[in-house]
C-alpha positions as CSV (number, residue, x, y, z in Angstrom):
1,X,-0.4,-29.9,94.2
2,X,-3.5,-27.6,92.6
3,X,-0.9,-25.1,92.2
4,X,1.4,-27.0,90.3
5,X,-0.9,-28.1,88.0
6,X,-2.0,-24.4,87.8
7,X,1.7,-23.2,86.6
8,X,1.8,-26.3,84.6
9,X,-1.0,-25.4,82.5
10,X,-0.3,-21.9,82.5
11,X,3.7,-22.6,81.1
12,X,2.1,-25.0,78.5
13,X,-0.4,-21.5,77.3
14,X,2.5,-19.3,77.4
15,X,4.9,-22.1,75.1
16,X,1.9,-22.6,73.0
17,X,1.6,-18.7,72.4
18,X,5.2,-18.5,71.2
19,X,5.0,-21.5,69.4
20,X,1.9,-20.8,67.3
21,X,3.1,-16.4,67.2
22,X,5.6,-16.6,64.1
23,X,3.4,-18.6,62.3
24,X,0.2,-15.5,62.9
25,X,2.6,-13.1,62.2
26,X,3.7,-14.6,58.9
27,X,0.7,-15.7,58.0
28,X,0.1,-13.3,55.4
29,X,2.6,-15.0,53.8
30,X,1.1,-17.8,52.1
31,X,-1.6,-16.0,51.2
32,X,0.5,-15.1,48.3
33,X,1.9,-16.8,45.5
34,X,5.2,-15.0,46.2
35,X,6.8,-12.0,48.6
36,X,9.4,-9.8,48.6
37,X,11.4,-10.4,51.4
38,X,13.9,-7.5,50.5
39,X,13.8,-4.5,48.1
40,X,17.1,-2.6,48.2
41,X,17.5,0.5,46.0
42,X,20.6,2.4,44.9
43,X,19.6,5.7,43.0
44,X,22.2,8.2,41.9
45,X,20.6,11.5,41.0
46,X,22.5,13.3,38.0
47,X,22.8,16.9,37.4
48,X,20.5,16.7,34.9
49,X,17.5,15.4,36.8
50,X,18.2,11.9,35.2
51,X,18.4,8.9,37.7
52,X,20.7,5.8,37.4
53,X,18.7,2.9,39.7
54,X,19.4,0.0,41.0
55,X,17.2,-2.2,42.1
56,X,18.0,-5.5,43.8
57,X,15.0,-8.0,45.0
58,X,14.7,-10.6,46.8
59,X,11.4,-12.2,46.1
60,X,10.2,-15.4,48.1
61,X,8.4,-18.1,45.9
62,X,5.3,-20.2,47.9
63,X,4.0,-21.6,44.6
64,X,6.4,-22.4,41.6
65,X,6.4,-19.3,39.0
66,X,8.2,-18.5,36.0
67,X,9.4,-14.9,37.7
68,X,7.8,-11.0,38.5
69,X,7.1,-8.3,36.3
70,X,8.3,-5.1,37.4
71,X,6.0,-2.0,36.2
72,X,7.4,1.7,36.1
73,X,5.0,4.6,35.1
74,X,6.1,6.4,32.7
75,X,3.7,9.2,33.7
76,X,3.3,10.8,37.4
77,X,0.7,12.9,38.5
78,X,2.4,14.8,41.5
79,X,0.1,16.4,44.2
80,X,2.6,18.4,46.9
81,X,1.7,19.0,50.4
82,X,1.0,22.6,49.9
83,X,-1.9,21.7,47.3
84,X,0.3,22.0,44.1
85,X,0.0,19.6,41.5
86,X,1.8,18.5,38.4
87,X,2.8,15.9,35.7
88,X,4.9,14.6,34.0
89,X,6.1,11.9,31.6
90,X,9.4,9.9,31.8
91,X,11.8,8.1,29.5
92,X,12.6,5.0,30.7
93,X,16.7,3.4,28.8
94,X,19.6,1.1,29.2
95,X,17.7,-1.3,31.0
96,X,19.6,-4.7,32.3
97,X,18.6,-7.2,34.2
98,X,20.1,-10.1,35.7
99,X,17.6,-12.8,34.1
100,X,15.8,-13.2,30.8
101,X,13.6,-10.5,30.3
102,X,11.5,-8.8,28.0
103,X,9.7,-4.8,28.2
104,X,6.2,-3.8,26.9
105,X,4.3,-0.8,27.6
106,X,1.1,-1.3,29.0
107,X,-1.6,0.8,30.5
108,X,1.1,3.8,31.1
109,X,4.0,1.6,32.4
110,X,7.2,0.1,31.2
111,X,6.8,-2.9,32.1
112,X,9.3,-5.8,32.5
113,X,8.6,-9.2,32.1
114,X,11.1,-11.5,34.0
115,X,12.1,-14.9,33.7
116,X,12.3,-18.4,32.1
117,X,9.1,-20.0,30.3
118,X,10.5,-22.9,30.2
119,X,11.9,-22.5,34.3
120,X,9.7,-22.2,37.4
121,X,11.3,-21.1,40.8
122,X,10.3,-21.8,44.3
123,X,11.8,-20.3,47.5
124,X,14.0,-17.3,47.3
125,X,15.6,-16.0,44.1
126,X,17.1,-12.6,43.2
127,X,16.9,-10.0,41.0
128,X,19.0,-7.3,40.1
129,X,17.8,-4.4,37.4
130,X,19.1,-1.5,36.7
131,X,17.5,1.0,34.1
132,X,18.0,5.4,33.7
133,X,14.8,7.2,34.6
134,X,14.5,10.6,32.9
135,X,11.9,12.3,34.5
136,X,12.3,15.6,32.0
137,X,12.5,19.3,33.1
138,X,11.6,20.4,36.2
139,X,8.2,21.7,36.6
140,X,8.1,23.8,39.4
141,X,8.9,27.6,39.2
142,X,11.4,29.6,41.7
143,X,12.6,26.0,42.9
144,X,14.0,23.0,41.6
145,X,12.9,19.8,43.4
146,X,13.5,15.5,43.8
147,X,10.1,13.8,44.4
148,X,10.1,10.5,43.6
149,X,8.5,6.9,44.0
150,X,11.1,4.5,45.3
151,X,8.5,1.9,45.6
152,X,5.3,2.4,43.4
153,X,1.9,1.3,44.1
154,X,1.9,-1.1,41.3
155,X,3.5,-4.4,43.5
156,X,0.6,-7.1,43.7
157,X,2.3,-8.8,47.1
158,X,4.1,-7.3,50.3
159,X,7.6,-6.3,50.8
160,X,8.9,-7.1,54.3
161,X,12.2,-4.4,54.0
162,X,13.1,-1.8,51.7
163,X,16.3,0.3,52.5
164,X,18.0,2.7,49.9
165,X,20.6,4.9,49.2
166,X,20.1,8.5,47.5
167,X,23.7,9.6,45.9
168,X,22.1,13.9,45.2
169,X,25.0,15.4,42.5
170,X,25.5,18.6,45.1
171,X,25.0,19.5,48.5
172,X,21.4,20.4,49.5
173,X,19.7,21.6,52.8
174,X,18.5,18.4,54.6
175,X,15.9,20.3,56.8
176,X,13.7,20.2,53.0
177,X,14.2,16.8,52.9
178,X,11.1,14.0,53.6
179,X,9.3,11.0,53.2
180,X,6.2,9.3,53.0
181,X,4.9,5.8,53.0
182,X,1.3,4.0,52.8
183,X,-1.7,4.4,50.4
184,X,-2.2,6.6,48.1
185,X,-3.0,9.8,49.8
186,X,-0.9,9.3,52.8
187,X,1.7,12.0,54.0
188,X,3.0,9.7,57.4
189,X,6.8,9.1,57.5
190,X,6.4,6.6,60.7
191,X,7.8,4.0,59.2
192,X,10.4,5.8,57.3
193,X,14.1,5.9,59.1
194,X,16.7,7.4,57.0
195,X,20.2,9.7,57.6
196,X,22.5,12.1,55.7
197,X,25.9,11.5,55.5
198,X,27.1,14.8,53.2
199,X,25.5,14.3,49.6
200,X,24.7,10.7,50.7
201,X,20.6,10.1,51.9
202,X,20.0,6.2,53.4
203,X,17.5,4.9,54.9
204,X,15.4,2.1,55.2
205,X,11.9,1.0,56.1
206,X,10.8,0.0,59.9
207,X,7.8,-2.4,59.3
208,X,7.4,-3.7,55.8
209,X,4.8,-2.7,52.8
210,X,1.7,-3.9,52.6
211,X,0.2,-4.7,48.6
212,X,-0.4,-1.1,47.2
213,X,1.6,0.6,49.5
214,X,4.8,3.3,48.2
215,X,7.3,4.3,49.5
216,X,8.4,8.4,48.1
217,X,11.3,10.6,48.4
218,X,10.3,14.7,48.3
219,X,13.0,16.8,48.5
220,X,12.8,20.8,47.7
221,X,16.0,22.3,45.4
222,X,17.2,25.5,45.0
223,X,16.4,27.0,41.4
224,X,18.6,25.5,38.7
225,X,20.0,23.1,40.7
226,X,19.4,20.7,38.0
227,X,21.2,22.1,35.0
228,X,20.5,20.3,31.0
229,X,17.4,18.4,32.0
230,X,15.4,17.2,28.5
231,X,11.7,18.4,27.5
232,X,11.3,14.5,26.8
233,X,10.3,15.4,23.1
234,X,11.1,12.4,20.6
235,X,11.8,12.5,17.0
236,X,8.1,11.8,16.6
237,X,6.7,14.8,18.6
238,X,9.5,16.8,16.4
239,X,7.7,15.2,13.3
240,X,4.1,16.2,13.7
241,X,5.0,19.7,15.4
242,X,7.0,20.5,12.2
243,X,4.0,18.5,10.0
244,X,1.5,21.5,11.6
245,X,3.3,24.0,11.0
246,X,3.5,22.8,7.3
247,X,-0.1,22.1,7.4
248,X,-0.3,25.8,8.8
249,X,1.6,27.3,6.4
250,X,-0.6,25.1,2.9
251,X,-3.9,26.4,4.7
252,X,-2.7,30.5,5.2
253,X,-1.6,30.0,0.8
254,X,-4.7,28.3,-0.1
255,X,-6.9,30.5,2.2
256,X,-5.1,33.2,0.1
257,X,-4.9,32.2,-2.7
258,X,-8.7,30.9,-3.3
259,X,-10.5,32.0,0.0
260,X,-10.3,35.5,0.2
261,X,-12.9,37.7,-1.0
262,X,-12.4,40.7,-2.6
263,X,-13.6,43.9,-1.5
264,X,-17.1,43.8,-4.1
265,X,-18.3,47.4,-5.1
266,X,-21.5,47.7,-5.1
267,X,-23.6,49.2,-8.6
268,X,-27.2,49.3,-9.8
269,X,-28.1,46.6,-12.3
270,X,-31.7,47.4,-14.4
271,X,-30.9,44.2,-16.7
272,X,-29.2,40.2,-15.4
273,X,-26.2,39.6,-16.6
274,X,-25.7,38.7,-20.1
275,X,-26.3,34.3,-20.9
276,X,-27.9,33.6,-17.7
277,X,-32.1,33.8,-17.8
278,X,-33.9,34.7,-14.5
279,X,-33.9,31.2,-12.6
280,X,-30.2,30.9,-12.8
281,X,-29.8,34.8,-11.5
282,X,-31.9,33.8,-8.3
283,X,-29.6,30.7,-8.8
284,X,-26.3,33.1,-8.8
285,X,-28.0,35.0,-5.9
286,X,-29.0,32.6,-3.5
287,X,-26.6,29.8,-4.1
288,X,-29.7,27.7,-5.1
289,X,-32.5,27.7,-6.9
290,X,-36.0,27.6,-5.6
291,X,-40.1,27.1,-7.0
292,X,-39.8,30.9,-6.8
293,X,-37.1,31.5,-9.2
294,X,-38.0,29.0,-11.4
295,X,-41.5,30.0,-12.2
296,X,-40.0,33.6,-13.0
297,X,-39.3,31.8,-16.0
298,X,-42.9,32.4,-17.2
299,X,-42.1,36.2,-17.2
300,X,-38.9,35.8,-19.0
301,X,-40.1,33.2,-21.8
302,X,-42.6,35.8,-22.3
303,X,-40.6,38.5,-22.3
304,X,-38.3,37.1,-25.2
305,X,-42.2,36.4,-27.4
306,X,-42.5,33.0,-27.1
307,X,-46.2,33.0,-24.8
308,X,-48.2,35.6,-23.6
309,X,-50.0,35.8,-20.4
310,X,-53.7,37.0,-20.3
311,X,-56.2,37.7,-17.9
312,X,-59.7,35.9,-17.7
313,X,-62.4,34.9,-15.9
314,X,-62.7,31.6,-14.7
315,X,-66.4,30.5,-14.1
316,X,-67.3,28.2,-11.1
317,X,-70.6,26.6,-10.3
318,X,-71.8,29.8,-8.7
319,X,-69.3,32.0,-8.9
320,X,-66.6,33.8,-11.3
321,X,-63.1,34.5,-10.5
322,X,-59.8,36.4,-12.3
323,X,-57.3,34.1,-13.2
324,X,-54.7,33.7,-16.9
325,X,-54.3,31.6,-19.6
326,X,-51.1,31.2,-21.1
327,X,-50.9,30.8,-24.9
328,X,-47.7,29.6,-27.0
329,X,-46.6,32.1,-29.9
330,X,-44.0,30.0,-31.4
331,X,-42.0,27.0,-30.7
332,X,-38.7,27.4,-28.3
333,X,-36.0,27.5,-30.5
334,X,-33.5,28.3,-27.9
335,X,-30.6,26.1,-26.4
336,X,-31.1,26.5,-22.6
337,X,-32.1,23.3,-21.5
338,X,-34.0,24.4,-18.6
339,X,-36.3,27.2,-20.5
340,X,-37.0,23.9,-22.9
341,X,-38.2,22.0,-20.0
342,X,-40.4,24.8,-18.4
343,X,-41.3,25.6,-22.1
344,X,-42.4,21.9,-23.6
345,X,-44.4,21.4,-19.4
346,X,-46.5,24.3,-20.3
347,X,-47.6,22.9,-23.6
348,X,-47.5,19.8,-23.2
349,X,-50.4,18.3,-24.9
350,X,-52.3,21.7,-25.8
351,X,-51.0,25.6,-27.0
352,X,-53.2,27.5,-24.5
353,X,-53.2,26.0,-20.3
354,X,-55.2,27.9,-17.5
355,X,-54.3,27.4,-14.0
356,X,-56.8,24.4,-13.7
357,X,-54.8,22.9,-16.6
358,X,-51.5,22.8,-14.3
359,X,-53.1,22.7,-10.9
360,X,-51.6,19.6,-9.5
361,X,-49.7,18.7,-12.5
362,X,-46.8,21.2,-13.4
363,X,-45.1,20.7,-10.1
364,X,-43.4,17.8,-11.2
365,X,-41.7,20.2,-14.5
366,X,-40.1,22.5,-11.7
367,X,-38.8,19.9,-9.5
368,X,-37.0,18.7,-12.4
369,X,-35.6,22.0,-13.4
370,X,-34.7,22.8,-9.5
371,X,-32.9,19.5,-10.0
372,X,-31.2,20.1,-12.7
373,X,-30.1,23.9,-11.6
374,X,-28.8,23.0,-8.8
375,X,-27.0,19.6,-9.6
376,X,-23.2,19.4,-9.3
377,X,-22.2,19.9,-12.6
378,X,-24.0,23.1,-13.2
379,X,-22.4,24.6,-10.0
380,X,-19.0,24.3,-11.4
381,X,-19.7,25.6,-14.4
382,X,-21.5,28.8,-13.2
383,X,-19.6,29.4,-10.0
384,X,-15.7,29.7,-10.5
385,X,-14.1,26.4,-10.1
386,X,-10.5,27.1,-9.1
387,X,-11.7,27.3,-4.8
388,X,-13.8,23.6,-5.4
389,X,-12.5,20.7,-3.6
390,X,-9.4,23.1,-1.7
391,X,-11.5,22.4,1.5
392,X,-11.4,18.9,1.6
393,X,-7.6,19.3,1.7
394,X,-7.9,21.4,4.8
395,X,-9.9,19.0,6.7
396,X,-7.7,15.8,5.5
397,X,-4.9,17.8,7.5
398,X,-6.7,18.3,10.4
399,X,-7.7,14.4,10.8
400,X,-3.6,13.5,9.8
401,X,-3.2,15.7,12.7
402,X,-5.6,14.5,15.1
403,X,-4.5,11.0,14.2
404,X,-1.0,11.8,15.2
405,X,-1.3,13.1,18.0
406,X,-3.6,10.6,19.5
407,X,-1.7,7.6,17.9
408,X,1.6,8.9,20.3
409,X,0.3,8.5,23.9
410,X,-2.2,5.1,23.0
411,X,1.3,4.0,21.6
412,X,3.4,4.8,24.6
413,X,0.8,3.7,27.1
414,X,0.5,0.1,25.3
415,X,-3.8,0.6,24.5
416,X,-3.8,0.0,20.6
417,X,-7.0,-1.3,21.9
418,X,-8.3,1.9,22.9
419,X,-7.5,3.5,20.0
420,X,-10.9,3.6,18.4
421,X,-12.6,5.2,21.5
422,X,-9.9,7.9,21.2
423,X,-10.5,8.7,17.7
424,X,-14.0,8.5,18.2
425,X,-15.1,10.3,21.1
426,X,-12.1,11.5,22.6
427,X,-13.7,13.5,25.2
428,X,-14.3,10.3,26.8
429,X,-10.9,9.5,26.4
430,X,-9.1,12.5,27.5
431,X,-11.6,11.9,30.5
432,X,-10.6,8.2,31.3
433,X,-6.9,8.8,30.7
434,X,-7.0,11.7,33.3
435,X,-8.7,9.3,36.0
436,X,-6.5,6.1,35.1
437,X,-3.4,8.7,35.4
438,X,-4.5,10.1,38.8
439,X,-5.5,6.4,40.0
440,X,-2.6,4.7,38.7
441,X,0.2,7.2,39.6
442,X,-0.1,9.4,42.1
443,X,2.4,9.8,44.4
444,X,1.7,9.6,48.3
């Protein structure tokens, strides 16, 4: 009797177990607002290292939703087994979808947006998109290769199955041929089971995906077996490359035209040059004119006989000591407007000054003149005017070019918002776009 009551209790544990298993198992489940049940994926590989897809899902709705969104990078950092690594950017065209849809690009994906506002889905529905991936020219030298993601990184739920089918354009060794599947990082092909049938790779997966999981194709090539494949240049990158070489060639004909000095020979001068007094020679000399060069103007006013300097003795309260006085001759009568201002600050309120007369006082005259010397307008019309303002053109072109080619990638990558930062400091940027590229898309 104790013993039937034993097996009793022990068949009700063991119905209880498979009872209550499915539901553990599939727990996961309802943790998420949908899952993909099935992901099947039909990619035919052109000669051209283009790729028609296929992509059929079956997505599993626990909560009503409008639909998924399915990202594709349109860059791929590539890091190979053997340590090499590489990038790339892809053009993404002829995209179809079996529902309403609508693409953006966004933070270095083409992303599609699919489904009905105005229809929410619960339970299974399924998708079918098909789209051309043109992953450009081939990157690696002596060898030609396939290494792709057939599932990215980028799904925000699991994926229970994935199977696919590779059609290659020509035969190929399959002994090169691999996968890998897991985090990023991960080079295991456990749950990988695929066959070759000729030119023909399928295969699907043994356990599902788990959220940020990928699945990847690597297969090596012999060199050119990818004949025609694109440099992925657009008519805008044709634009600005042919907009710097313009620019190139308007900087080498103002650079010389106005920017290159002539060999200068080299003779002794005993008197300035003829209209220019000795400030604006130091002026002519220097490239601006200083305290120094502007009270030289004493020695030159007196030179032409309109003051004369003398020597004295100045007396203290207990002591004597040499210093001048300067007297006026006769009134300036000249039309420099700078030897008038030195001239009229000397004599300013009597014809003979000693240095105790301008101690403190005359400093104010010179600044003026320094001012004046050196202001804009007497720069052009001492220093030969046809080179002013040509260097403001040069550096216009070199922010319309910086512009450009920044605007491009924040364009393509969908961060108008970043644009600022890129312009601004783009060290920072070029750092952050690296890292989001090498987070975001690297290939297991």
């Amino acid at each position: 009797m104790v013993r039937n009551k034993i097996k009793a209790i022990i068949l009700t544990l063991i119905v209880m177990i498979f009872v209550m298993l499915p539901n553990n198992c599939h727990a996961y489940t309802y943790t998420y607002d949908y899952v993909i049940d099935d992901y099947k994926i039909n990619m035919v590989v052109n000669e051209d290292n283009t790729f028609d897809i296929t992509e059929t899902i079956t997505a599993n709705f626990n909560v009503p939703k409008h639909g998924i969104y399915r990202k594709i990078p349109l860059r791929n950092s590539i890091t190979r087994l053997d340590g090499t690594k590489s990038n790339n950017r892809a053009k993404i065209s002829d995209i179809s979808v079996s529902d309403k849809f609508t693409t953006s690009n966004e933070n270095g994906y083409k992303v599609i947006k699919i489904g009905d506002a105005n229809t929410t889905l619960t339970g299974k529905h399924t998708y079918t998109i098909k789209y051309k991936y043109n992953i450009g020219k081939d990157p690696v030298k002596n060898a030609d290769e396939l290494y792709f993601n057939l599932i990215g990184d980028e799904w925000d739920t699991t994926i229970d199955n994935v199977s696919f089918t590779i059609t290659m354009p020509k035969s190929f060794d399959k002994s090169l041929l691999g996968f890998s599947s897991g985090f990023a990082g991960s080079t295991s092909s456990s749950n990988v089971s695929y066959n070759v049938n000729g030119n023909v790779i399928t295969g699907n997966t043994i356990y599902g995906l788990e959220e940020g999981q990928a699945l990847t194709v690597r297969l090596t090539l012999p060199e050119n077996y990818f004949i025609g494949a694109s440099i992925n240049i657009d008519l805008f990158c044709i634009f600005v490359i042919i907009l710097c070489l313009v620019f190139v060639l308007i900087a080498d004909v103002l650079w010389t035209k106005y920017g290159k000095d002539e060999q200068v020979v080299e003779t002794v001068e005993f008197y300035p040059p003829e209209g220019y007094n000795s400030a604006e020679v130091g002026f002519l000399y220097n490239g601006s004119a200083d305290t120094k060069g502007v009270i030289s103007l004493l020695i030159y006013l007196a030179d032409k006989g309109f003051l004369k300097i003398e020597e004295i003795e100045e007396k203290a309260l207990f002591s004597t000591s040499k210093g001048f006085k300067i007297t006026k001759l006769k009134d300036y009568d000249g039309s420099n407007e700078s030897e008038r201002l030195f001239f009229d600050g000397l004599f300013k309120t009597k014809n003979s000054v000693t240095a105790s007369d301008l101690y403190d006082k005359f400093y104010t005259t010179l600044d003026r003149i320094k001012k004046k010397i050196n202001s804009k307008e007497n720069k052009s019309k001492i220093f030969e005017s046809s080179a002013s303002g040509k260097g403001k053109y040069l550096i216009l072109m070199i922010i319309a070019i910086f512009i450009l080619i920044t605007l491009k990638p924040i364009i393509d990558n969908g961060e108008i918002a970043m644009l600022p930062i890129a312009l601004i400091f783009p060290r920072n940027w070029i750092y952050y776009n690296d890292r989001k590229s090498y987070r975001q898309n690297k290939n297991t």
